[in-house]
N, C-alpha and C positions, 0 to 999 in steps of 0.2 A: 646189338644194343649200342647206341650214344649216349655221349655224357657233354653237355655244355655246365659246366660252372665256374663262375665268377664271383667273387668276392668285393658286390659297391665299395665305393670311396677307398678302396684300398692303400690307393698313389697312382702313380703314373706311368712306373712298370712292377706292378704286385709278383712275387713270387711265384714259381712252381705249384708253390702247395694251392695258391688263392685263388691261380687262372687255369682254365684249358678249357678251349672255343672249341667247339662242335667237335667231336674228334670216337675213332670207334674206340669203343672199350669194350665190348666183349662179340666175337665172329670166332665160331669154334666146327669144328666136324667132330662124330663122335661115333664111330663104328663099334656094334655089341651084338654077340650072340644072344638070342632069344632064349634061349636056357640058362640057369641057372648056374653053369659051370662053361669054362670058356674066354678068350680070345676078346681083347677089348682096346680101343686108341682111343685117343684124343689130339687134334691139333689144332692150333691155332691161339687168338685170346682169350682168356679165360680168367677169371675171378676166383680164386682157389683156395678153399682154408681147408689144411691139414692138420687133424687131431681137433685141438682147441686154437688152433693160432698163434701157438706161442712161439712157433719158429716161421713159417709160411701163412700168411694168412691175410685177410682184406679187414683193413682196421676201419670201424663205424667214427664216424664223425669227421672225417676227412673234408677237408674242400672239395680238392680235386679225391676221388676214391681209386683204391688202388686195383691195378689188374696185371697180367702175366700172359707175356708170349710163351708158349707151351709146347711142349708135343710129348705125350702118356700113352705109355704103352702096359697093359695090364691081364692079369688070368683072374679069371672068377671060379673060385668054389664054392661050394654048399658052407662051409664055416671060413671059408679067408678070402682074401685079397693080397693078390702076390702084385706089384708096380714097379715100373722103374718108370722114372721120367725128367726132365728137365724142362727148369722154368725160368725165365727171365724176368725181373719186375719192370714193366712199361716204366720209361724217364717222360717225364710228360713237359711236353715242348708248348710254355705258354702260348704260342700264336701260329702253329704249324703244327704239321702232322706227325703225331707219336709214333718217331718209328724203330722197329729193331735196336736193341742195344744189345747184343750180346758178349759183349767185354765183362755182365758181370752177371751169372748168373749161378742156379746151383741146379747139381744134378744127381743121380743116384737110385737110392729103392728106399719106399717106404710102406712096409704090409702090415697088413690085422687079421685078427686072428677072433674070432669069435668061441670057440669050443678051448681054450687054452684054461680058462678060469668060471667056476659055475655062472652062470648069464652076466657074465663080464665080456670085455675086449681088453684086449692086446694088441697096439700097436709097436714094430720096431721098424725103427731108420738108420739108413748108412748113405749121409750125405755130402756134398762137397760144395764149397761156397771160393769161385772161382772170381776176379775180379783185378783189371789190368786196370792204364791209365785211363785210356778212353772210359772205360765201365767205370770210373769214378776213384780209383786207388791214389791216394795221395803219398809221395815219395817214391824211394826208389825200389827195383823190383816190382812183383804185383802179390797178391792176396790170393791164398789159397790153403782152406782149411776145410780138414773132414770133421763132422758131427755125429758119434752114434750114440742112440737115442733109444728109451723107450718108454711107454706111458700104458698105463692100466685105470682101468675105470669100472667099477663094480658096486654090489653090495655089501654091508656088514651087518652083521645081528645089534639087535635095536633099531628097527627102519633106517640105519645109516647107509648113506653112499660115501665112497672115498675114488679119489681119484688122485694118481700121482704119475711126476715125468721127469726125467733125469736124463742127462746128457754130457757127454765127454767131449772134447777137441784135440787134436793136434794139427800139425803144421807150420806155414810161415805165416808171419805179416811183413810182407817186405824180401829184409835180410836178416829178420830175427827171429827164431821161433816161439812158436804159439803155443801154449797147453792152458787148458780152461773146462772150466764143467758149471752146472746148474743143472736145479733140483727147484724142486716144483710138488708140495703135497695139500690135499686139501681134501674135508668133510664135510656132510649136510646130513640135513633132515628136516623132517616135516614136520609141526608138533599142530595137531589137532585139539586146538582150544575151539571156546567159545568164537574166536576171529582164526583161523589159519594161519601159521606161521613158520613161513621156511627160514631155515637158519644156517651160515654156511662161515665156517674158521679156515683157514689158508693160510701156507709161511712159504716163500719165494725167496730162494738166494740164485747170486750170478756170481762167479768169480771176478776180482779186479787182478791190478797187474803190483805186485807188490815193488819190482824193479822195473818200471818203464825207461824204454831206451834197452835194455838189455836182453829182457823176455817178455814176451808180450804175454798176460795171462789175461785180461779183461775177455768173457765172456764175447763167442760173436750170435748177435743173436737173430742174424739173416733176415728177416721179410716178417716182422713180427706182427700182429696186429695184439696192441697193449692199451687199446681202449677198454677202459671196467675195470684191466687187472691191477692198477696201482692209484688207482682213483682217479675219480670223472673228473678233477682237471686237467688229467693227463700229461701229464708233467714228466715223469722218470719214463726210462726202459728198465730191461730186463740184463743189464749189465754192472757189475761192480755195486750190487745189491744184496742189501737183509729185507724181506719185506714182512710184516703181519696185518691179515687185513681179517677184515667181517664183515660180515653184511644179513641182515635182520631182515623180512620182508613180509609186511601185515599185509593178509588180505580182507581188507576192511567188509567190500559187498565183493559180487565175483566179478565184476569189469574195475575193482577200485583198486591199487596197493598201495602203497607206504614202503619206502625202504630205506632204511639205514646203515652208511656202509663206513667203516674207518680204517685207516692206514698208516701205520709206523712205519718210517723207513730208518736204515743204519746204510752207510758206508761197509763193502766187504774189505778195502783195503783204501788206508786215509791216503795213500801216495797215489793212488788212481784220483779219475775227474769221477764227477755226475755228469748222466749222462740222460740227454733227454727222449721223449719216446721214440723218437725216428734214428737212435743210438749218436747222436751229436755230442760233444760238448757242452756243457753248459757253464761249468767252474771247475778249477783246478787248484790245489794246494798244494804244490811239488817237495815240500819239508813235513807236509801231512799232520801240522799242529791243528787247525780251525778243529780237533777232534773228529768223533764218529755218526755222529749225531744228527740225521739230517732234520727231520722233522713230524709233522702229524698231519693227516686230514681228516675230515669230518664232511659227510657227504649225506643230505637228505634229498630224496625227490619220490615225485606222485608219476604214478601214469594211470589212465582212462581209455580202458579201450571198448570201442561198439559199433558195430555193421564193417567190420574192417578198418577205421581208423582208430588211431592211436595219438594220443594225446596227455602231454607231459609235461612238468616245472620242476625244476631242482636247485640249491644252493651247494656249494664249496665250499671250504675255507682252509686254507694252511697255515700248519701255527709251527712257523722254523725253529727246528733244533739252533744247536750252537755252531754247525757248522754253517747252515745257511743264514745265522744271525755276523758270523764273524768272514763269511767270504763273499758275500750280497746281502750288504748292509740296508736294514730300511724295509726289505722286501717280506711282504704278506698276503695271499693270494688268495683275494675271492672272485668264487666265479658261480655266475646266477643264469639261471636259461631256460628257454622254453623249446618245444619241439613238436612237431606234429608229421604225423605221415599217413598215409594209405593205401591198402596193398587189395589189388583186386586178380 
C-alpha cells in the first residue's frame, strides 16, 4: 500500500502532518499456522490498532495516516492470543522517503483471552515506551516507561454492553521519575423504538503531573488514535484529563443516522498543561489559578451509506470553560465538514 497526501494552499513548507509524497505505508509478511492453534509473525509496516486504540492505534482523520514499522511474533489458541511484539510509529519525512526510526519505539506483550468472562474478552498488556534524542525526546536523558494495562468488553443484563480499560505506569522522563495511570469505562444499548436507537455514556480520566519539574505523573499515552473519543474536533488527548461524553445515534431508514454526541472536559491537575490530540502542549498555567474547567462540545452529524459508499455532514462547536476563557482568550471553536468514501 501507498499513501500520497497533501494538503492545497497549505504554504510553502506545510508540515508533517499536511504532506507525505508518494511513500510506502504499509509492506508487511505474515506467516500462520493453518489451524486454529499455533505459531504466527508478522513483519514489516503495518497499520496496527490494539484493543480500541487508546494506546496504539491509526487515528481516522489524519492528513498524512498513521502506520508502524513492526515485527509480531504470536501463538494461537482455540480461546487466546498469546503476543509479544514491537512497533515503531513511521516519522513521516515531508519530501523523502519514511525511513526507520527506531530511537522511539514500544515493545512488549499484549494477549486476549476469550473464555476468561461469559462471551466477553479480556485483554492484558505489559509494555514499554522507549524514546532517545533522535526518537524525538526532548531534554536530557531519554524516555522510558512501562504500561500494564487491561481492558474487558462484554455483556450485561438489560441488553447492555460495558466496556472498560485501566492502566498503570512507572519509570523515567528524563532524570525524573514517572508514575501515572488512566482508566477508561463505558456503556451502551440498543433501545428498540418506533426509529432505533443506540445509546452509549463513557467517563475518561488521564492522570496529570501535580509537581512538574520534580515528578513526572501526566499520563503517557503512546500511539493513541483519539479521534471520536473526546470529540469530532479533536482537540484534547488522553493525558491530564476528566472526560464525560454521549453519544445518541437515530436510525432514521437503515442507510440513514443521526448522531448526537457531547463532551465535558475537567483538568486532572490545574498545575499540568492541556494537551492536544497528538499529546502536544497546547496552554500552560504553572500557579494553576485559570481553575479546572476546561470546557464543552456538542457534536451533530449524518452519514448515508449505499452500494459501498459513505457519505457524511457534521457541525462542532466548543463552548470554553473558565479555564480556556481565561488562558486563550477570545477562542471558540466551530468546526463544520463533509466527507465521503468508498470501500470496495
Amino acid at each position: 500500500m501507498a499513501q500520497d497526501s497533501r494538503a492545497p494552499e497549505y504554504g510553502v513548507t506545510p508540515p508533517a502532518t499536511a504532506r507525505d509524497t508518494v511513500d510506502l505505508h504499509q509492506a508487511f509478511v505474515e506467516l500462520f499456522a493453518r489451524e486454529k492453534t499455533g505459531f504466527g509473525a508478522v513483519f514489516g509496516r503495518q497499520m496496527i490498532t490494539l484493543g480500541e486504540g487508546r494506546l496504539i492505534g491509526v487515528p481516522d482523520w489524519l492528513n498524512t495516516a498513521r502506520t508502524y514499522d513492526t515485527g509480531r511474533l504470536y501463538y494461537r489458541l482455540p480461546t487466546a492470543r498469546l503476543e509479544v511484539l514491537l512497533v515503531s510509529a513511521v516519522k513521516v519525512l515531508p519530501d523523502a522517503f519514511n525511513r526507520p526510526e527506531l530511537g522511539d519505539w514500544v515493545w512488549g506483550t499484549y494477549d486476549s483471552f476469550s473464555s476468561w468472562i461469559p462471551h466477553g474478552t479480556v485483554e492484558l498488556y505489559l509494555i514499554r515506551h522507549d524514546q532517545n534524542r533522535p526518537g524525538g525526546f526532548v531534554g536530557p536523558g531519554r524516555l522510558g516507561i512501562n504500561t500494564l494495562g487491561g481492558r474487558a468488553v462484554g455483556p450485561l443484563p438489560g441488553a447492555l454492553r460495558y466496556s472498560i480499560e485501566t492502566a498503570i505506569q512507572d519509570g523515567k522522563t528524563g532524570l525524573i521519575a514517572h508514575r501515572a495511570y488512566a482508566w477508561f469505562s463505558g456503556v451502551s444499548r440498543s433501545v428498540p423504538l418506533r426509529l432505533a436507537v443506540d445509546l452509549e455514556a463513557e467517563y475518561k480520566y488521564a492522570s496529570g503531573s501535580k509537581y512538574p519539574g520534580i515528578r513526572d505523573g501526566t499520563f503517557d499515552q503512546l500511539y493513541a488514535a483519539n479521534h471520536d473519543k473526546f470529540g469530532h474536533a479533536d482537540l484534547f488527548g488522553w493525558r491530564n484529563l476528566h472526560d464525560l461524553r454521549s453519544l445518541e445515534t437515530l436510525h432514521i431508514i437503515k442507510p440513514v443516522a443521526l448522531n448526537f454526541m457531547y463532551n465535558n472536559w475537567w483538568l486532572a491537575s490545574t498545575r499540568d498543561a492541556l494537551y492536544n490530540a497528538a499529546g502536544g502542549v497546547i496552554v500552560r498555567s504553572a500557579n494553576g489559578t485559570p481553575g479546572r474547567h476546561i470546557g464543552q462540545e456538542a457534536d451533530m452529524y449524518a452519514t448515508y451509506r449505499v452500494s459501498g459508499w459513505t457519505f457524511g455532514a457534521g457541525c462542532a462547536h466548543v463552548f470554553a470553560g473558565e479555564y480556556l476563557r481565561l488562558t486563550t482568550p477570545g477562542v471558540n471553536t466551530r468546526y463544520v465538514y463533509v466527507f465521503q468514501s468508498y470501500s470496495f
